[in-house]
C-alpha positions in Angstrom: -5.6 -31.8 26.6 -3.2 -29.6 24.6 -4.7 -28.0 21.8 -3.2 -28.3 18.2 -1.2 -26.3 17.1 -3.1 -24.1 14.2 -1.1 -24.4 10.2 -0.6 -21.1 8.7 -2.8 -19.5 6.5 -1.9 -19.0 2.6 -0.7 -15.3 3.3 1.1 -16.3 6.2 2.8 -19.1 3.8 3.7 -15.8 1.7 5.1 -14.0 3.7 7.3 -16.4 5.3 8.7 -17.8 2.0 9.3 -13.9 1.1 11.3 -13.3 4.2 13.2 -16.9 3.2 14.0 -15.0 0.2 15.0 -11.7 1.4 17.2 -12.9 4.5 19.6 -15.1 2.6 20.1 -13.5 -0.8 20.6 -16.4 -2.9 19.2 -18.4 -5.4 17.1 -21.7 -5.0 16.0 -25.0 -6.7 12.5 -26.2 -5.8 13.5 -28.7 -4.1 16.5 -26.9 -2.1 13.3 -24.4 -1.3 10.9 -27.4 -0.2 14.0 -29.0 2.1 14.7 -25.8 4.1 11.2 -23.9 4.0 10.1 -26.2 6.6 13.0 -25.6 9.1 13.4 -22.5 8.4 9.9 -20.7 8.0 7.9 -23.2 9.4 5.9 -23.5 5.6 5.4 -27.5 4.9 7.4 -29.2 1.5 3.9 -30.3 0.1 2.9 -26.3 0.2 6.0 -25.1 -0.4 5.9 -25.1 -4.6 2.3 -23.6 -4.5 2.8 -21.0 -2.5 6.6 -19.8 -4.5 4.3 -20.0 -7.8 1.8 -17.5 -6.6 5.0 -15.4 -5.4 6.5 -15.9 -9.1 2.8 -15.1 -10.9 2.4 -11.7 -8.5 6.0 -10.7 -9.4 7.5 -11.1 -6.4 9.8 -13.7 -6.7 12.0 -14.0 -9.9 11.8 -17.7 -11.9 14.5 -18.5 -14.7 15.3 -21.7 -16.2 19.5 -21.5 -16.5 20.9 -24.6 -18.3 18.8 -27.3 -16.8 17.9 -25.8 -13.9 14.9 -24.2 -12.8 15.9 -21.1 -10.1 14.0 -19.4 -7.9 15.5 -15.6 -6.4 14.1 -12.3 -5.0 15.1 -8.9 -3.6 13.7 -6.5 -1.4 14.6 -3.4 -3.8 12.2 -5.4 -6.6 9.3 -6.4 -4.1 9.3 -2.7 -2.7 8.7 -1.4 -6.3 6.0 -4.0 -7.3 4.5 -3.3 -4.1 4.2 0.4 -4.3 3.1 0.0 -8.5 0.3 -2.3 -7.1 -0.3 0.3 -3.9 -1.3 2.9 -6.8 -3.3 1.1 -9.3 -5.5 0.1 -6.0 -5.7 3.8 -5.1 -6.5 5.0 -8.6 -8.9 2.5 -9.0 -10.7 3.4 -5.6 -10.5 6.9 -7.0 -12.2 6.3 -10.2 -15.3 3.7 -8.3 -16.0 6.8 -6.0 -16.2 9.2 -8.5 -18.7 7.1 -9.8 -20.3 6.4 -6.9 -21.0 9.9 -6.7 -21.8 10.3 -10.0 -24.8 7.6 -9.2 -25.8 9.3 -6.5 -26.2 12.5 -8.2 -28.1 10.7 -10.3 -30.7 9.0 -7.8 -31.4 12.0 -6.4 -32.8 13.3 -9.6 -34.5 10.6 -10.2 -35.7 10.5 -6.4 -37.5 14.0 -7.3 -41.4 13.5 -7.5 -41.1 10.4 -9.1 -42.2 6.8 -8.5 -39.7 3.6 -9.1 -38.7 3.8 -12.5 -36.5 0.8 -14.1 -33.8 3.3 -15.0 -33.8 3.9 -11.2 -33.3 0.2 -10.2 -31.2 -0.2 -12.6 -29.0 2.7 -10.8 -29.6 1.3 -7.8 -28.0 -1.8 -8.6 -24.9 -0.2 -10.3 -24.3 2.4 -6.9 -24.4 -1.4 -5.1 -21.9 -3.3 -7.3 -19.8 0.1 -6.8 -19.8 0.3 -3.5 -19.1 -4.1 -3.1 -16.2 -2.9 -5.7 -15.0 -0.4 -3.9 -15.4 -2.3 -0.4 -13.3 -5.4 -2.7 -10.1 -3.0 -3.7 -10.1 -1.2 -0.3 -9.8 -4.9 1.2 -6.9 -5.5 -0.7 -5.6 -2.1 0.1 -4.9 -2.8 3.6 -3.5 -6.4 2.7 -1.0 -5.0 0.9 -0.2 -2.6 3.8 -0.6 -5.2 6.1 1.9 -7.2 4.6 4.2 -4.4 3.7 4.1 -1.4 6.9 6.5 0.4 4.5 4.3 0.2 1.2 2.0 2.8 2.4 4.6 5.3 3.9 5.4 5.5 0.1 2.4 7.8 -0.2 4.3 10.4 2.2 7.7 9.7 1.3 9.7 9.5 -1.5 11.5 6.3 -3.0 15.5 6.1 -2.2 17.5 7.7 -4.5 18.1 6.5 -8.3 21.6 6.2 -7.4 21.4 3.8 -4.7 18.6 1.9 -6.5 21.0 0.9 -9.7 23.7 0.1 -7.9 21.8 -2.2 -5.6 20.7 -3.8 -8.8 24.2 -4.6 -10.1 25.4 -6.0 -6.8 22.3 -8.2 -6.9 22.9 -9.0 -10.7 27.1 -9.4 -10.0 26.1 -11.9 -7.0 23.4 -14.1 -9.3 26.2 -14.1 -11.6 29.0 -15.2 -9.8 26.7 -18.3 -7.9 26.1 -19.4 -11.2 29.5 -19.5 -12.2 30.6 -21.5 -9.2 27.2 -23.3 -8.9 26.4 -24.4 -12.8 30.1 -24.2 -14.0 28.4 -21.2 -16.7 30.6 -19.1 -18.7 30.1 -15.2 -18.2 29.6 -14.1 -21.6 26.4 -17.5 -21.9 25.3 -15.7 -19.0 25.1 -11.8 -19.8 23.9 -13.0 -23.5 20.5 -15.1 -21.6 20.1 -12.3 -19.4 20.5 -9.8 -21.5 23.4 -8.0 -19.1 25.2 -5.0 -21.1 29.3 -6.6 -21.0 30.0 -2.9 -19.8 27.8 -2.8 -16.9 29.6 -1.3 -13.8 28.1 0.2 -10.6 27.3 4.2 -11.4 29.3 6.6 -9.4 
């Protein structure tokens, strides 16, 4: 008997939806998104609206209403940031829960010292626990995010592409956005730089 085939987890949604993104370069309606996700990515229409809004609330994807539609976009340069922003709040954070950690520990040993349980040691106790669960939590989330990003965690050893490259990426990526709409929603240029707040005098940098 052939065994079913297994659906994809929520992450695995993610990331497939992100790649939808990234490998096309264009912008999306929800319901363009929840006719090709499936063919495409292999992420089912009824999941496919959940799974974008989690991208959207994490950052990852871009949402704007223009006109009366609602579009959906996103770029590697963008994710690559948020990713490695998100990389370093997690390490700080880790950071700060072990230096506490061993703060607490300094501190039950003193307590250890001749002296029977106290409250004030079980109440250390349960703080060095729910510090260490904490810690355990982040550093769980840690190696998602490298999971899902190999590159994310080279950023620790290397540095990010040059500032150059980086703005100019973003006006090709804000020139092409611009011209679908054009030919897409019939917008004028000047509605659109004045809703997006695009300089008139933005040019690639030299």
């Amino acid at each position: 008997m052939a065994s079913r085939k297994k659906g994809l987890s929520l992450e695995e949604k993610r990331t497939q939806m992100l790649a939808l993104f990234y490998e096309s370069e264009d912008v999306f309606q929800m319901k363009e998104l929840e006719k090709i996700a499936p063919k495409q990515k292999g992420v089912i229409s009824q999941a496919v609206k959940e799974v974008t809004q989690s991208l959207v609330d994490d950052g990852l994807v871009e949402c704007e209403k223009i006109g009366t539609f609602v579009c959906y976009w996103a770029f590697r340069s963008k994710a690559s940031q948020i990713r490695k922003r998100k990389l370093q709040e997690l390490n700080e954070s880790i950071d700060d829960i072990k230096k506490r950690i061993a703060e607490g520990t300094a501190e039950l040993k003193k307590q250890k010292k001749g002296k029977e349980d106290s409250e004030e040691r079980s109440e250390l106790l349960t703080l060095f626990g729910n510090l260490q669960e904490e810690e355990r939590t982040l550093s769980g989330r840690l190696e998602q995010y490298a999971e899902f990003d190999p590159e994310a965690i080279a950023q620790m050893k290397q540095r990010v592409e040059k500032a150059r490259e980086d703005a100019n990426r973003w006006t090709d990526n804000i020139f092409s956005i611009k011209k679908w709409c054009k030919i897409k929603f019939g917008l004028d240029e000047k509605v659109l730089d004045q809703q997006f707040g695009i300089p008139e005098d933005m040019d690639y940098i030299e």
